[in-house]
C-alpha positions in Angstrom: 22.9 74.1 -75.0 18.9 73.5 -75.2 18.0 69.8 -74.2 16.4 68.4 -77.7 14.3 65.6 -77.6 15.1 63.0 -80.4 13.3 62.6 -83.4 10.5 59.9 -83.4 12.1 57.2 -85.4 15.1 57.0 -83.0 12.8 56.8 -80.1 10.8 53.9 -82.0 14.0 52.0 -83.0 14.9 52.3 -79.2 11.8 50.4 -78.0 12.4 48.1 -80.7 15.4 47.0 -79.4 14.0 45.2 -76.3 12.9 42.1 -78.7 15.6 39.3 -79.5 14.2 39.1 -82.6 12.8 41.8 -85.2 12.2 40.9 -88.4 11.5 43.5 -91.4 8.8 42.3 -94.2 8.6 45.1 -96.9 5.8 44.1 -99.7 5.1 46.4 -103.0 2.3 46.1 -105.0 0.7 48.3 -108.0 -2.4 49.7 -107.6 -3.2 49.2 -111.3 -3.6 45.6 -110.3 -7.2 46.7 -108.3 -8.6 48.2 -110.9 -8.9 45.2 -112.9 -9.7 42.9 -110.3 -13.0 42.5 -108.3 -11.7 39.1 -106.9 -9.7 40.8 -104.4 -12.2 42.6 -103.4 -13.7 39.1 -101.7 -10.6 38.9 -99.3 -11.1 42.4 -97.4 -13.8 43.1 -94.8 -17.0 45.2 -94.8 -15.0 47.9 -92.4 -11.8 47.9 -94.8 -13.9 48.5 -97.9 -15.9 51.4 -96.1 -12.6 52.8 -94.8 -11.5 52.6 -98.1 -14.7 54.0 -100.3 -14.5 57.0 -97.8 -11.2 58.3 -99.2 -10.4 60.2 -102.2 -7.7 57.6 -103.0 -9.5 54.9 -101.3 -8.4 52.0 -104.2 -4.5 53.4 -103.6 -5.3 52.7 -99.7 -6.8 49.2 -100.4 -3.7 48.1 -102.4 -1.5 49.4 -99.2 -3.8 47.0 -97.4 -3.5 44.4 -99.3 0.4 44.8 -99.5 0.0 44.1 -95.6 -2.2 41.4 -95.6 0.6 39.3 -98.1 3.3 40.3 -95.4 1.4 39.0 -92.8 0.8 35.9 -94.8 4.6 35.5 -96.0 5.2 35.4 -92.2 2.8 32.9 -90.6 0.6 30.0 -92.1 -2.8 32.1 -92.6 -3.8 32.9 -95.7 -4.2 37.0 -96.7 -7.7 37.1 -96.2 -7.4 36.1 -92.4 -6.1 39.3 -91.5 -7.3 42.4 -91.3 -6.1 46.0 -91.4 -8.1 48.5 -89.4 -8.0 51.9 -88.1 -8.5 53.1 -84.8 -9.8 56.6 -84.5 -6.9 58.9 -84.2 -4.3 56.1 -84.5 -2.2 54.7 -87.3 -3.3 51.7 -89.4 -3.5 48.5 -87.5 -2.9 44.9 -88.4 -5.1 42.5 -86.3 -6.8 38.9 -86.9 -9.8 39.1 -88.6 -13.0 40.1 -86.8 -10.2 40.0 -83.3 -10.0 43.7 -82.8 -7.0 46.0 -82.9 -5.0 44.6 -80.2 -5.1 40.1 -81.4 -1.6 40.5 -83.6 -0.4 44.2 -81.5 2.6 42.0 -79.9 3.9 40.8 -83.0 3.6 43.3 -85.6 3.6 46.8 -86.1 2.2 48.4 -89.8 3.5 51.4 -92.0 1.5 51.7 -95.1 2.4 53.9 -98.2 0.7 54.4 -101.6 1.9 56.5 -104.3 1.0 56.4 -108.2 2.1 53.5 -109.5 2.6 51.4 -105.7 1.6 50.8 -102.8 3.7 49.6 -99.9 3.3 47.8 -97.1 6.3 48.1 -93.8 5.3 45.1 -91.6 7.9 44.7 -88.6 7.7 40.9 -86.8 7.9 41.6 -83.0 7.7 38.3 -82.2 7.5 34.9 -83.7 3.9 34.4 -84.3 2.8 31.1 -84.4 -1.1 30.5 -86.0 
C-alpha cells in the first residue's frame, strides 16, 4: 500500500489539539450592507482599503474583513476598528492589532475568510484566551 500523507485539514486539526482551549467564532455578514455605507469605511486601514480596491471583488473581501474584525471584537474588549486584517505576500489573510504587524494576535487566532454573493464569512479560531 502507497504511504498517503493526510489531507491538510486533519493535519491542522492535529496541531490544534495541543491548546486546552479552542474556541470557534463563525461571523456572517452581507455584503449589500457596504454598499450603502461609507461609515464603515472609517473603521479599516489605509493597507486594507488598498488590498481591497485592487481586487475585482474587492467590496465582497472588505465585508469578509469586516466579518473578522466583529469576531475579534465578540471575543476580547477592543472595539472592531482596533484590529486589523492584513496579508502577507504569499500567505493567507492575517488578523493582527492594528498598526502591530502580522505576528501581535498570531498565538491567539487563526482567520479563514469567505465571500460569496449575498455573504461574507469570517472563521476566527481563539487559540488562546486573549486578554486586551
Amino acid at each position: 500500500m502507497k504511504n498517503q500523507s493526510l489531507p491538510t485539514c486533519v493535519l491542522r486539526f492535529e496541531t490544534l489539539a495541543r491548546y486546552r482551549s479552542v474556541t470557534v467564532l463563525v461571523d456572517i455578514d452581507e455584503i449589500a450592507q457596504f454598499c450603502e455605507s461609507s461609515k464603515l469605511l472609517s473603521g479599516f486601514t489605509r493597507q486594507e482599503l488598498d488590498l481591497v480596491n485592487s481586487r475585482a471583488k474587492g467590496i465582497h473581501s472588505l465585508a469578509a474583513r469586516y466579518a473578522a474584525k466583529q469576531g475579534a471584537q465578540a471575543l476580547s474588549t477592543l472595539s472592531w476598528t482596533e484590529f486589523e486584517v492584513i496579508r502577507p505576500t504569499d500567505c493567507p489573510p492575517v488578523l493582527c492589532l492594528k498598526n502591530q504587524g502580522s505576528d501581535s494576535l498570531s498565538k491567539y487566532f487563526t482567520l479563514s475568510l469567505s465571500h460569496d454573493e449575498p455573504y461574507a464569512v469570517a472563521y476566527l479560531i481563539e487559540l488562546e484566551k486573549y486578554q486586551a
